[in-house]
N, CA, C, O and CB atoms as a CASP TS submission, in Angstrom:
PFRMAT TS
TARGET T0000
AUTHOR 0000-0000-0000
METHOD Language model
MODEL 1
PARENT N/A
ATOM      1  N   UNK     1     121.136  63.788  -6.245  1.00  0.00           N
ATOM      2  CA  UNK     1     120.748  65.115  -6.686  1.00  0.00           C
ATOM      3  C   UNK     1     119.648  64.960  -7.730  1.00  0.00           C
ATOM      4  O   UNK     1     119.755  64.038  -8.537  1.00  0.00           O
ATOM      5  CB  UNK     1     121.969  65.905  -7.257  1.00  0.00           C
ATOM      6  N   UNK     2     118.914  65.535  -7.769  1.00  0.00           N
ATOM      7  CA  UNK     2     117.431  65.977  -8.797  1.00  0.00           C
ATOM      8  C   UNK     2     118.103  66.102  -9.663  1.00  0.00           C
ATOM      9  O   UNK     2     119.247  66.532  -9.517  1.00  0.00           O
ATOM     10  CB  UNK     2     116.373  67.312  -8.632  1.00  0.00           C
ATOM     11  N   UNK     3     117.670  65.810 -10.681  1.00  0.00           N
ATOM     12  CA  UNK     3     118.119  66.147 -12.545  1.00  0.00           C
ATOM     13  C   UNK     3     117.664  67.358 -12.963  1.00  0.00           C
ATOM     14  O   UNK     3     118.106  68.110 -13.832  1.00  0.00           O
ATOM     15  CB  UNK     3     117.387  65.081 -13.785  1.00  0.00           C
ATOM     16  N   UNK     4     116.521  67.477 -12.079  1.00  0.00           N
ATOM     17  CA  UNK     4     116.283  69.261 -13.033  1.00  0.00           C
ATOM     18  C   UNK     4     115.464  70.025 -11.948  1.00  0.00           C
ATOM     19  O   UNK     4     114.467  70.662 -12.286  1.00  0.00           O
ATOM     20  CB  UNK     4     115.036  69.254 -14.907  1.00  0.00           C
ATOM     21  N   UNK     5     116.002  69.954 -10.239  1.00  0.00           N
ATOM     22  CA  UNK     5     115.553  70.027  -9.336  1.00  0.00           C
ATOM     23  C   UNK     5     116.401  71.205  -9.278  1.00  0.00           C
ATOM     24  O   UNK     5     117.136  71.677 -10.145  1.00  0.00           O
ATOM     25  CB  UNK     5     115.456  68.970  -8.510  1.00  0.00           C
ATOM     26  N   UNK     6     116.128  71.647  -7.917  1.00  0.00           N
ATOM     27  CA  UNK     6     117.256  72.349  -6.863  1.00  0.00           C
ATOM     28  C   UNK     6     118.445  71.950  -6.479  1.00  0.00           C
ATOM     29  O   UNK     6     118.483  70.727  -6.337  1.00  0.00           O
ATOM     30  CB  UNK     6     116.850  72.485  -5.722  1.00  0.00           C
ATOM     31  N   UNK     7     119.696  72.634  -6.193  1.00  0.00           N
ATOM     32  CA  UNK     7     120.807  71.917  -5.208  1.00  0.00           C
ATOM     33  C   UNK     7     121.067  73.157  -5.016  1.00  0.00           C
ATOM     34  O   UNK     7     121.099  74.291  -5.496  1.00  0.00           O
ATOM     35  CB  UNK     7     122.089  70.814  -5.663  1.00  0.00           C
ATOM     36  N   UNK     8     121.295  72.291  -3.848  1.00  0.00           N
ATOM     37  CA  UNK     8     121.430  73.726  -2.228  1.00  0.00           C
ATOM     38  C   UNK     8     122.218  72.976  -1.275  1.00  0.00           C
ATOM     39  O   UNK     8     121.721  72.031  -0.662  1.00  0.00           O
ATOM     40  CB  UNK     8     119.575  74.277  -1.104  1.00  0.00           C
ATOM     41  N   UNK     9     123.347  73.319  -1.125  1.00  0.00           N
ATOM     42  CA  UNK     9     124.562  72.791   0.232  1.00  0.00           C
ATOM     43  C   UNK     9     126.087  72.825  -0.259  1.00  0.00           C
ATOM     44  O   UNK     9     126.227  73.538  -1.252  1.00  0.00           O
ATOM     45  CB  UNK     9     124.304  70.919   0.776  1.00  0.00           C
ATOM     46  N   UNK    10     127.098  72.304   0.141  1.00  0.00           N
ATOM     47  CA  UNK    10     127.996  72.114   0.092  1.00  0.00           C
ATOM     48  C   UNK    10     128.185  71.836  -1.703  1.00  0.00           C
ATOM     49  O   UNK    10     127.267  71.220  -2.246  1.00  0.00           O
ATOM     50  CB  UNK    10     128.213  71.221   1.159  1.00  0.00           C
ATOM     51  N   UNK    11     129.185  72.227  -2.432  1.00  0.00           N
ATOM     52  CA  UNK    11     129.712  71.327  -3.876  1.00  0.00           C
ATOM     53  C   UNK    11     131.089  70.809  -3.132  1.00  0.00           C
ATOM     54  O   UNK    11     131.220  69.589  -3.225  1.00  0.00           O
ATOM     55  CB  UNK    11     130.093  72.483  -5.662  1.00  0.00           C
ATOM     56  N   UNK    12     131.846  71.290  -2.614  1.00  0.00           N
ATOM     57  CA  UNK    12     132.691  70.823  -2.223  1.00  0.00           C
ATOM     58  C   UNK    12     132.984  69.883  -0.836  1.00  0.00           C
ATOM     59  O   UNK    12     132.221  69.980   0.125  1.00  0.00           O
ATOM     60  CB  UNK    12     133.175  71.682  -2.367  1.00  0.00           C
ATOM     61  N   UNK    13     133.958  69.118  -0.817  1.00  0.00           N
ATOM     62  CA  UNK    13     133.956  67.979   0.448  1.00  0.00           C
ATOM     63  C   UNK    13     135.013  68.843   1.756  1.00  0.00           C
ATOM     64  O   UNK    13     135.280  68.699   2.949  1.00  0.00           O
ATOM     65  CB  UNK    13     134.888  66.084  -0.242  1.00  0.00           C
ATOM     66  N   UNK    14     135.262  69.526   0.924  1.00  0.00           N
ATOM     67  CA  UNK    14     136.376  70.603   2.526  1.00  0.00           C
ATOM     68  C   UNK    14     135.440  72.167   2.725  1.00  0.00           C
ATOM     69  O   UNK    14     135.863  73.275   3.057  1.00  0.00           O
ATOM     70  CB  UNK    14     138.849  71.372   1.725  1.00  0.00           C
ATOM     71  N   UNK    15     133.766  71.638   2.309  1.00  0.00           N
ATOM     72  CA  UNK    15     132.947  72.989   2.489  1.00  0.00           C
ATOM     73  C   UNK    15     133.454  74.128   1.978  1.00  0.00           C
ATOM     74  O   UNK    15     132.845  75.033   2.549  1.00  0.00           O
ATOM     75  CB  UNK    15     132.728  73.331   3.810  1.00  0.00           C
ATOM     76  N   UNK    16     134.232  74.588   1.219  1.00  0.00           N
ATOM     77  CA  UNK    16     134.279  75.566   0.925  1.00  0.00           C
ATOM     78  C   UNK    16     133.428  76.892  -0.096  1.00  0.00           C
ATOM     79  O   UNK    16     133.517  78.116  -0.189  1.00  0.00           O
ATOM     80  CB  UNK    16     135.120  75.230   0.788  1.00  0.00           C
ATOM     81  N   UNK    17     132.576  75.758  -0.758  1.00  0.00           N
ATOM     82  CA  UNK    17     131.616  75.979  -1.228  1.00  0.00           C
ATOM     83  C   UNK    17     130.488  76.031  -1.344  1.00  0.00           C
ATOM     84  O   UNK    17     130.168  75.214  -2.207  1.00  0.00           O
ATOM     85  CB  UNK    17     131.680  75.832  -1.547  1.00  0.00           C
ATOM     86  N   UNK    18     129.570  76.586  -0.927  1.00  0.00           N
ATOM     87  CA  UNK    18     128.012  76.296  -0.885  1.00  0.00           C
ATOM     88  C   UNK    18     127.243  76.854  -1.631  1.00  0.00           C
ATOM     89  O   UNK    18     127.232  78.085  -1.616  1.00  0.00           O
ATOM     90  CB  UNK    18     127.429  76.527   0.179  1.00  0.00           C
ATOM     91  N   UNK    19     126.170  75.982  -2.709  1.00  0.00           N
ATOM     92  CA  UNK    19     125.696  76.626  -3.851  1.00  0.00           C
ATOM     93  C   UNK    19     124.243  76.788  -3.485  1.00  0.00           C
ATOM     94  O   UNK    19     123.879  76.180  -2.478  1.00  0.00           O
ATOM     95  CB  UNK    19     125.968  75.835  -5.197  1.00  0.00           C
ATOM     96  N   UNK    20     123.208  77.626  -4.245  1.00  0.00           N
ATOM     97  CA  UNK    20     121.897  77.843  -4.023  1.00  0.00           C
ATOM     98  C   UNK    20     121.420  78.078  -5.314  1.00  0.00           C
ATOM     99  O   UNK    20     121.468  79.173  -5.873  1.00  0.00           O
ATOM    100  CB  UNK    20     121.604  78.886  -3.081  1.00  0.00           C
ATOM    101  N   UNK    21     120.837  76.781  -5.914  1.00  0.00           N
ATOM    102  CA  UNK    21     120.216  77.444  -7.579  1.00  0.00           C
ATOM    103  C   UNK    21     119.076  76.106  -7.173  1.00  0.00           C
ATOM    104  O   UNK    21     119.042  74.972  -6.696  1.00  0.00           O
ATOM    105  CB  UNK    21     121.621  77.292  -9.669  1.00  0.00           C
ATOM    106  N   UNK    22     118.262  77.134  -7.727  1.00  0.00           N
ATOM    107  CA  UNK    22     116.994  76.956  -7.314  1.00  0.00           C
ATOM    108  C   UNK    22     116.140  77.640  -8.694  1.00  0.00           C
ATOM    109  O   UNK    22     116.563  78.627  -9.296  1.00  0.00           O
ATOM    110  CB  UNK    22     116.756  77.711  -5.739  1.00  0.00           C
ATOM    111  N   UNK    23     114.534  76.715  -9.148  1.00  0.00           N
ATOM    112  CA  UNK    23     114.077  77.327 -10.151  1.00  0.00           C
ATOM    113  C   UNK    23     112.974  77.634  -9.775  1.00  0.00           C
ATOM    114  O   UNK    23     112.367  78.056 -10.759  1.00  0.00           O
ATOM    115  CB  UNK    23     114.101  76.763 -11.235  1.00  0.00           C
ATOM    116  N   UNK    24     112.264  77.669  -8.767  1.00  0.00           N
ATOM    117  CA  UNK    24     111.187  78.824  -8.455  1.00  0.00           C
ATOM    118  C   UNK    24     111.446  79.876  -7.781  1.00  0.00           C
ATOM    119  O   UNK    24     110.455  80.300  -7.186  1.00  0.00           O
ATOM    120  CB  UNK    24     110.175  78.441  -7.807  1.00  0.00           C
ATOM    121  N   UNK    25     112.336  80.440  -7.644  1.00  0.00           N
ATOM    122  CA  UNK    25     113.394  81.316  -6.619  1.00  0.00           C
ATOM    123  C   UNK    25     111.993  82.270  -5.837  1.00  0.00           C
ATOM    124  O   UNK    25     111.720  82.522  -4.663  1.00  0.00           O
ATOM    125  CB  UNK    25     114.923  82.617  -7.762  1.00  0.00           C
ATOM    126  N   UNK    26     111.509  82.519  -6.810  1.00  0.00           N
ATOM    127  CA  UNK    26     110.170  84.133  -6.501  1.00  0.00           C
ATOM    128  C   UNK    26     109.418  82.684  -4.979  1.00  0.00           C
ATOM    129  O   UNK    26     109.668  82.766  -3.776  1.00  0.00           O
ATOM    130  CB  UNK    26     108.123  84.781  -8.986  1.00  0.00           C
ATOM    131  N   UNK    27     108.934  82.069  -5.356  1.00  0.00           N
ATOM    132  CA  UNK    27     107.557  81.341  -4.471  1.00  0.00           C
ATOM    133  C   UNK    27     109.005  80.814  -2.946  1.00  0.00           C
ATOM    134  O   UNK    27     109.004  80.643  -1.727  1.00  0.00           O
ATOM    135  CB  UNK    27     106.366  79.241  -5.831  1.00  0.00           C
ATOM    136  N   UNK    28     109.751  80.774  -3.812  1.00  0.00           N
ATOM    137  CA  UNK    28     111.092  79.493  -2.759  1.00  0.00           C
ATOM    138  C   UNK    28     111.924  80.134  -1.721  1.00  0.00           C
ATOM    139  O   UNK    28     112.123  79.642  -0.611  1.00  0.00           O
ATOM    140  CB  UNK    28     112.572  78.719  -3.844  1.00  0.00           C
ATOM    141  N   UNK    29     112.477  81.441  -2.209  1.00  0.00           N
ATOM    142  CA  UNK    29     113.397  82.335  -1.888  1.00  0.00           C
ATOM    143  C   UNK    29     113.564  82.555  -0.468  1.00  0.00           C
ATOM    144  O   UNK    29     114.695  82.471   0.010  1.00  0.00           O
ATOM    145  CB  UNK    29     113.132  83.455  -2.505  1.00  0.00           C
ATOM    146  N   UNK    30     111.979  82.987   0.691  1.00  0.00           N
ATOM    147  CA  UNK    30     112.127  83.351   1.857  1.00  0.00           C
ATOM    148  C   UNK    30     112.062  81.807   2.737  1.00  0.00           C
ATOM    149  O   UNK    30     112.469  81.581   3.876  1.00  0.00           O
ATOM    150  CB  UNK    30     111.010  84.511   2.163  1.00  0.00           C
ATOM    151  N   UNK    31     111.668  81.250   2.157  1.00  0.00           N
ATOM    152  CA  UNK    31     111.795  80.037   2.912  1.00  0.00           C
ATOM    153  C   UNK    31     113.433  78.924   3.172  1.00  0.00           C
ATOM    154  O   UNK    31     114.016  78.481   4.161  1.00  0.00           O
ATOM    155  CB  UNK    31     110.676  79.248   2.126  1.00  0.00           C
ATOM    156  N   UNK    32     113.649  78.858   1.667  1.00  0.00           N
ATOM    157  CA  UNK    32     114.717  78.499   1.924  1.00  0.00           C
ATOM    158  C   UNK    32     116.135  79.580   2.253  1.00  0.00           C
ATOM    159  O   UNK    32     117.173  79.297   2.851  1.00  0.00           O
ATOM    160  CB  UNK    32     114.787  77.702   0.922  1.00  0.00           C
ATOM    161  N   UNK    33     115.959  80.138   1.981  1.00  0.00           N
ATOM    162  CA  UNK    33     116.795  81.971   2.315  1.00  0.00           C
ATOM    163  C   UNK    33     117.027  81.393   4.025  1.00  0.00           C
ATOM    164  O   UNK    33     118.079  80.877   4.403  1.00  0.00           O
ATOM    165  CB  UNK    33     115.205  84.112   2.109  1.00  0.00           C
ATOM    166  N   UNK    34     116.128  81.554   4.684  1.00  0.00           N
ATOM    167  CA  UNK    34     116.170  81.282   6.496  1.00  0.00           C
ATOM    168  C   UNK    34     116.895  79.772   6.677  1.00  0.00           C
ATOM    169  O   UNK    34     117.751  79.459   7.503  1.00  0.00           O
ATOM    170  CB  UNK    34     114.236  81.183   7.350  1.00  0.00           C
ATOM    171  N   UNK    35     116.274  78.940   5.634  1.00  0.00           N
ATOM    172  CA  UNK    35     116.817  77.354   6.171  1.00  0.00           C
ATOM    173  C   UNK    35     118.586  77.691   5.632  1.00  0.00           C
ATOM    174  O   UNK    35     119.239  77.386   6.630  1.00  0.00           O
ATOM    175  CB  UNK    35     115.775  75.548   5.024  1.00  0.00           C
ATOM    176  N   UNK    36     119.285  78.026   4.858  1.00  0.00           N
ATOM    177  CA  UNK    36     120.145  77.985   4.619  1.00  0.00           C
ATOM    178  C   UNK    36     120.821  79.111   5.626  1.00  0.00           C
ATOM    179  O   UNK    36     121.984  78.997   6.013  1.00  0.00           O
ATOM    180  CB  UNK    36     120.136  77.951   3.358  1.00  0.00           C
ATOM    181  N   UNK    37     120.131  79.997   5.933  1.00  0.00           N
ATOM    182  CA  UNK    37     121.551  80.795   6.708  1.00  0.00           C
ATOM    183  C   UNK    37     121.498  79.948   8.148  1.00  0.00           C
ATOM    184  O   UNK    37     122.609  79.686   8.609  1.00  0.00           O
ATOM    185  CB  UNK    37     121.334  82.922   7.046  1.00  0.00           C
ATOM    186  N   UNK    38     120.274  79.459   8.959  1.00  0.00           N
ATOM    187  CA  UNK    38     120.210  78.880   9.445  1.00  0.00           C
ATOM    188  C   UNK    38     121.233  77.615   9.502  1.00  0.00           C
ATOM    189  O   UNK    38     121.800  77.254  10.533  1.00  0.00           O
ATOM    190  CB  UNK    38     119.283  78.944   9.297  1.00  0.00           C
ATOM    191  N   UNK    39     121.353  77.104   8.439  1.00  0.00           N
ATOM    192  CA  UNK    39     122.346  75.937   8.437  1.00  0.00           C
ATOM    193  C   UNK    39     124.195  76.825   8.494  1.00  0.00           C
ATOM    194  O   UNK    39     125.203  76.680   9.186  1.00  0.00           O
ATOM    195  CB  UNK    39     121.948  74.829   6.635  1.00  0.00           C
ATOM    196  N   UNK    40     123.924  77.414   7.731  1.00  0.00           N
ATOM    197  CA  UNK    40     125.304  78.526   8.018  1.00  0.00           C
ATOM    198  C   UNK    40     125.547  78.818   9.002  1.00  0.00           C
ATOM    199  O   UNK    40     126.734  79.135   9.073  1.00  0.00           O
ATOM    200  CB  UNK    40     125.368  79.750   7.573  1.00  0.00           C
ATOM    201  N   UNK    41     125.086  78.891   9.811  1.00  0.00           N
ATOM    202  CA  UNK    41     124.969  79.734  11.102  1.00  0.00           C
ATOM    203  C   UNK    41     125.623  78.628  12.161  1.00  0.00           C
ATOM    204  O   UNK    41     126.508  78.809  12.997  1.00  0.00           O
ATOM    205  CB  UNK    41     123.198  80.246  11.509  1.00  0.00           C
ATOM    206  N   UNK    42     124.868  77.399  11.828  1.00  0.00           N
ATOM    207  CA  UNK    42     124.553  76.511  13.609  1.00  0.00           C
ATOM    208  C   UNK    42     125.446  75.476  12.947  1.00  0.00           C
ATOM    209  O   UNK    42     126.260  74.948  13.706  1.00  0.00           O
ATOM    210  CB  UNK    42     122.473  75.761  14.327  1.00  0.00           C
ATOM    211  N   UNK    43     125.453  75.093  11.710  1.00  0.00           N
ATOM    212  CA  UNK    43     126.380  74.082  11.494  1.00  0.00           C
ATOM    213  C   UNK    43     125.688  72.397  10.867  1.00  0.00           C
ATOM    214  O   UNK    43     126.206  71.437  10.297  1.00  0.00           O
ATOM    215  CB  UNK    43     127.123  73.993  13.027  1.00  0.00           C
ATOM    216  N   UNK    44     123.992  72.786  11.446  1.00  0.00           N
ATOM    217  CA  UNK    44     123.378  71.872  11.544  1.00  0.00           C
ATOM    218  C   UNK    44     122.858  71.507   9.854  1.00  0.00           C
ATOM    219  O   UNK    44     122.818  72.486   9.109  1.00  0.00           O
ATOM    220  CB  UNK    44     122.388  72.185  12.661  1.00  0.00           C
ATOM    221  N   UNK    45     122.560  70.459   9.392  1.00  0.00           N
ATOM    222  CA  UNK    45     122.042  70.454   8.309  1.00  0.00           C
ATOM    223  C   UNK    45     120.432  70.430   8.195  1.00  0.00           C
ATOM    224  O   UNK    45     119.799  69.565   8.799  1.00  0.00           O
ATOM    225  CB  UNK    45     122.632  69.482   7.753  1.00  0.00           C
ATOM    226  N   UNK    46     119.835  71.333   7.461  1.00  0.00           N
ATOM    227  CA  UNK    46     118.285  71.487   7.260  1.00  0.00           C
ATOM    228  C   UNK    46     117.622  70.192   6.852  1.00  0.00           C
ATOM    229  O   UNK    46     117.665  70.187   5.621  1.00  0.00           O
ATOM    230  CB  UNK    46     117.952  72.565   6.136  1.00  0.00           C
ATOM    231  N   UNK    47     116.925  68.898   7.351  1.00  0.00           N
ATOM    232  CA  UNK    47     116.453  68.301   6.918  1.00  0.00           C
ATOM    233  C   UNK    47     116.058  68.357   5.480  1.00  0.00           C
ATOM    234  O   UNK    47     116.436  67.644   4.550  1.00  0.00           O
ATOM    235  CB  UNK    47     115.883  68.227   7.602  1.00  0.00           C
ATOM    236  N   UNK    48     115.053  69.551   5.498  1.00  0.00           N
ATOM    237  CA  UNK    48     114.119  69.705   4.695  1.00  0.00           C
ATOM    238  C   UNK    48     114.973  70.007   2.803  1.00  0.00           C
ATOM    239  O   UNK    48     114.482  69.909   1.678  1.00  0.00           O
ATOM    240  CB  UNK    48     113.154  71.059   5.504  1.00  0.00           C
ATOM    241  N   UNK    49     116.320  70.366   3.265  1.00  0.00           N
ATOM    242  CA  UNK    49     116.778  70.529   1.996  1.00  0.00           C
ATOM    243  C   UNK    49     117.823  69.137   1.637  1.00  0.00           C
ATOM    244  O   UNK    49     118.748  69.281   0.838  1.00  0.00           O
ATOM    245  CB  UNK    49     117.537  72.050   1.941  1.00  0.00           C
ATOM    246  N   UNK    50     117.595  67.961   2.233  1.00  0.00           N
ATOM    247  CA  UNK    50     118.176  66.894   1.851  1.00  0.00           C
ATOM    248  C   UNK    50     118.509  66.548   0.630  1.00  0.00           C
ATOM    249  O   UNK    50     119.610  66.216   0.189  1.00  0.00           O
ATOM    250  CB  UNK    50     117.643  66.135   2.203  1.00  0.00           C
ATOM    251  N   UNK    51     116.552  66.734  -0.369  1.00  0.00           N
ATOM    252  CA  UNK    51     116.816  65.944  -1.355  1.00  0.00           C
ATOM    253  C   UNK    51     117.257  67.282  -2.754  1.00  0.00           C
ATOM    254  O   UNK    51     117.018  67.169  -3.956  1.00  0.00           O
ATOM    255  CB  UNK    51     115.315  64.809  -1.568  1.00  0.00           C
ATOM    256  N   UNK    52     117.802  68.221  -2.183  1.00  0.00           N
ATOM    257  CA  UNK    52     118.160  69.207  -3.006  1.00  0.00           C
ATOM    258  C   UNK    52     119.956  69.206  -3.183  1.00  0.00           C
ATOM    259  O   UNK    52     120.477  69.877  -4.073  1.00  0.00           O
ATOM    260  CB  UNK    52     117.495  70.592  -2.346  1.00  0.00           C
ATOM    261  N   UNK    53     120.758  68.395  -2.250  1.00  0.00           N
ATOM    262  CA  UNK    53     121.856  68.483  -1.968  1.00  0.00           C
ATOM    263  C   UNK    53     122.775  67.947  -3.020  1.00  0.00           C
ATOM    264  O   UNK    53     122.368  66.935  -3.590  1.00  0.00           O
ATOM    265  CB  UNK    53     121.948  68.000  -0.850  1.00  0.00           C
ATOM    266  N   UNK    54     123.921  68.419  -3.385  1.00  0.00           N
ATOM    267  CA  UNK    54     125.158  68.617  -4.513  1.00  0.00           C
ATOM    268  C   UNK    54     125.550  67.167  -4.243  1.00  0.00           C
ATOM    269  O   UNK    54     125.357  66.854  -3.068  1.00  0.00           O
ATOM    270  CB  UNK    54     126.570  69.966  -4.210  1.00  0.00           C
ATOM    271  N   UNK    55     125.908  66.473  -4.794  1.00  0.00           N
ATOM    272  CA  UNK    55     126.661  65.391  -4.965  1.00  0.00           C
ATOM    273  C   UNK    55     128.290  65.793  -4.642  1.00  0.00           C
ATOM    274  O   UNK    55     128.674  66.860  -5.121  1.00  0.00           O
ATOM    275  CB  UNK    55     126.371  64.862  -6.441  1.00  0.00           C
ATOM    276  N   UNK    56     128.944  65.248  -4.108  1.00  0.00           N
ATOM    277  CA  UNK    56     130.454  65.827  -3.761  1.00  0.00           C
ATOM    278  C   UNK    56     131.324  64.579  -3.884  1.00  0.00           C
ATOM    279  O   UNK    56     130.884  63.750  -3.088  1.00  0.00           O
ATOM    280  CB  UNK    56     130.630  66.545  -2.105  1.00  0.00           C
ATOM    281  N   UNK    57     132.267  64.150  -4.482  1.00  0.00           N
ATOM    282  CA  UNK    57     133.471  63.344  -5.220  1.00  0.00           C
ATOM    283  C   UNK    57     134.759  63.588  -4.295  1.00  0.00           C
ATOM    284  O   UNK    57     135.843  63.092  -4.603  1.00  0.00           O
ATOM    285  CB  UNK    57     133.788  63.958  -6.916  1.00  0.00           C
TER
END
């Protein structure tokens, strides 16, 4: 996970959680907005938001 990045996916390991904090939200919002419901949707994980992803324990 980025230190002072984005995280966007799962916090939890039984999915029950999926977080979206993000700090350019205004420029970021419609783009990642589609990749995430997209991933909601199909199940599939968005490449593109890899290096934004929660660390999970």
């Amino acid at each position: 996970m980025p230190a002072h990045g984005p995280v966007i996916g799962y916090a939890t390991n039984d999915r029950s959680v999926y977080v979206a904090v993000m700090h350019s939200a205004i420029t970021l919002a419609p783009t990642v907005g589609r990749l995430i419901a997209d991933e909601l949707v199909t199940g599939r994980p968005a490449p593109e938001l890899q290096r934004c992803r929660p660390r999970t324990h």
